[in-house]
C-alpha positions in Angstrom: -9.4 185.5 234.9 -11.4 184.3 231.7 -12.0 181.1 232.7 -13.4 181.5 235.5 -15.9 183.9 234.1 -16.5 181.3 232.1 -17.1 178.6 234.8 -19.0 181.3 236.8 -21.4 182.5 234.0 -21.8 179.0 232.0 -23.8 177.3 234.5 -26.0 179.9 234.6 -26.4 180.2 230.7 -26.1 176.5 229.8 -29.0 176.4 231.9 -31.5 178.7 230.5 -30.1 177.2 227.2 -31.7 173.8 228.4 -34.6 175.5 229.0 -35.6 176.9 226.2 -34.8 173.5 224.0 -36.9 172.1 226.6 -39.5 174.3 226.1 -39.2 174.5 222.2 -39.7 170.5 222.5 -42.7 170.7 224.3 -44.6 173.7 221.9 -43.3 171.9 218.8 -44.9 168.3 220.8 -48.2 170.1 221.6 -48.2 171.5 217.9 -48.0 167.8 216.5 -50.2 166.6 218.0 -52.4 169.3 217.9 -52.2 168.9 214.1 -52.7 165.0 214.5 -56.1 166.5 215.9 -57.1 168.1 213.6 -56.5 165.6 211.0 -58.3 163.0 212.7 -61.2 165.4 212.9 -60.9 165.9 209.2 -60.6 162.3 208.6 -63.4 161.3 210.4 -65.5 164.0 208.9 -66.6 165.7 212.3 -64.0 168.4 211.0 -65.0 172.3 209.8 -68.6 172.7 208.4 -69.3 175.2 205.9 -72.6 177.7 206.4 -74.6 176.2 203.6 -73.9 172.9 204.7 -75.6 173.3 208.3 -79.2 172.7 208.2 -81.4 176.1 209.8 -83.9 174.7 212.4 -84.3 178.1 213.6 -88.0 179.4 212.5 -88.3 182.9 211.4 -91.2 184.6 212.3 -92.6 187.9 211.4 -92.4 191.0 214.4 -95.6 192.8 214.9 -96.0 196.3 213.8 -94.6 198.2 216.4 -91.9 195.7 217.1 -88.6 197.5 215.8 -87.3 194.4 213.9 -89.4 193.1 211.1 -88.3 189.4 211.7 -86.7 187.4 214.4 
């Protein structure tokens, strides 16, 4: 009787175990090259930019005297 619970419930578990090492394969693939990304953007030196180093174009001007903000 074992063995053919075996027979009967493998297929169904062997193949949900080849779908989750599937699946693992692909997140840890997009990960890489995710990753790969992000170095190249680093690299290149398009990557993260600090606050201080972004220049302000944005003029600030003074609000009237009713206004409720004093600048904008």
């Amino acid at each position: 009787m074992a063995p053919m619970l075996q027979t009967f419930g493998g297929g169904l578990l062997e193949s949900v175990a080849q779908l989750a090492g599937i699946l693992g394969a692909l997140v840890l693939g997009l990960f890489i090259v995710a990753m790969a990304a992000y170095a190249y953007k680093q690299l290149r030196g398009d990557g993260v930019r600090w606050p201080d180093e972004e220049t302000d174009d944005d003029e600030v001007v003074r609000g009237d005297s009713d206004d409720e903000w004093d600048y904008y």
